[in-house]
N, C-alpha and C positions, 0 to 999 in steps of 0.2 A: 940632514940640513941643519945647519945653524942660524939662529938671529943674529941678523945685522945690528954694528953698534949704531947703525942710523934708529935701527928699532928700539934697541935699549936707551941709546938718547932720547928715545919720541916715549918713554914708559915713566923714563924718569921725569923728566917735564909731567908729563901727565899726569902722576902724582903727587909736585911740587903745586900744578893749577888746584889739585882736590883741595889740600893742604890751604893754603893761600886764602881759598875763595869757601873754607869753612862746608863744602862737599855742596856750594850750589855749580859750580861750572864743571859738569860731567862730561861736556864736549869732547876735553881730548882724549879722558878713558873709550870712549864710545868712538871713535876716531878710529882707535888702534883695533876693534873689532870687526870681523869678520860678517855679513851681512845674515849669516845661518850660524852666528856663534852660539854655542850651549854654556850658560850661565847656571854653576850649583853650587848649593850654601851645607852644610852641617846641618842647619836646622828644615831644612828643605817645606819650607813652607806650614811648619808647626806651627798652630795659637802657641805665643800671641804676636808670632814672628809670622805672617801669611807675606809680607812682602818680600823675604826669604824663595817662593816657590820657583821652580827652576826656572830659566828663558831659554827659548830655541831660537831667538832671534836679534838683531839691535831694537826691532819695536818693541819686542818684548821686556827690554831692558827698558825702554821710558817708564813701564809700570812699576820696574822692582824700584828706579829710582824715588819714582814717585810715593810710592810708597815708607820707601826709608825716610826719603826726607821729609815727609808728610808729620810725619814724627818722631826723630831723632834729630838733633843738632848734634853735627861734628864738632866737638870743643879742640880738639885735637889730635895730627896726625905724625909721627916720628918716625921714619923707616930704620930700619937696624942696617939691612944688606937685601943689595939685589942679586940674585945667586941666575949663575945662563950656564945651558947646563942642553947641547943639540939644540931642540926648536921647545923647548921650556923655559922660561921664566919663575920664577920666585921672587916675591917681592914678601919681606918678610918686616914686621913696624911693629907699634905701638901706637894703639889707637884709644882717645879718651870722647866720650858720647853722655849726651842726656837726653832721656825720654820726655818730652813737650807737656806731655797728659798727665805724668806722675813728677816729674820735676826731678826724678832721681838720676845721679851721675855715677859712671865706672870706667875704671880703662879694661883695656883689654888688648891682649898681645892677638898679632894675625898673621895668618900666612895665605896671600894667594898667588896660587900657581895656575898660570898661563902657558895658552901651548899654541906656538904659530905654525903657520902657513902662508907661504908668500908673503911675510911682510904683515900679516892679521890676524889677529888671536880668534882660534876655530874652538878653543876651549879655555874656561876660565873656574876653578873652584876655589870658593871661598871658605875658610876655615877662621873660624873665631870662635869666644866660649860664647856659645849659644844656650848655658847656664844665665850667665851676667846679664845678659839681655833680657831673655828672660822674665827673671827677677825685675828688674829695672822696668819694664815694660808693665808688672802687676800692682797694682792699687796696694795699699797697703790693709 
């Protein structure tokens, strides 16, 4: 099965509203999910990254948001290429973040790869340096 360009149109929008709205309007990422999607990070929920910890669900995802944006500001989002590839996705960017509590900024290249069904992402892993965060996320 392949993604429909109606899907990769509705991925790209949905990364143009993250972008735009500075990562508060998560609506259409969340949109594009599956209602038992599994959501997994690199750092899978390591101190001082616990909002990182996997999701099995869209509820589950209010938390990870919640959590990100509880303390990170998106300064900035740039995609490189979107790669479709069967019922995979790759969305592959440039991403620049500051931690709220430490006040420290970094960028950080990312890739995540999504994998649909019917029209809804039933998996989505997230890859970034889970180093920089980290760091950034620790008091000096």
């Amino acid at each position: 099965m392949t993604v429909s360009e109606v899907t990769l149109a509705a991925i790209r929008k949905a990364y143009q509203v993250w972008t735009d709205s500075r990562g508060e309007d998560v609506g259409p990422l969340i949109d594009l999910m599956h209602d038992q999607v599994q959501l997994t990070t690199l750092a899978d929920g390591a101190s001082p990254l616990e909002f990182s910890k996997p999701c099995y669900s869209k509820a589950d995802l209010a938390c990870y948001f919640d959590g990100l944006l509880g303390d990170w500001d998106l300064l900035g989002t740039e995609i490189e290429e979107v790669v479709c590839e069967h019922d995979y996705v790759v969305v592959l960017l440039d991403t620049s973040w500051r931690n709220r509590r430490t006040d420290k900024r970094f960028d950080s290249p990312a890739a995540h790869a999504w994998r649909f069904r019917d029209g809804k992402a039933t998996h989505v892993r997230l890859f970034f340096d889970s180093a920089k965060w980290a760091k950034a996320a620790r008091p000096d």
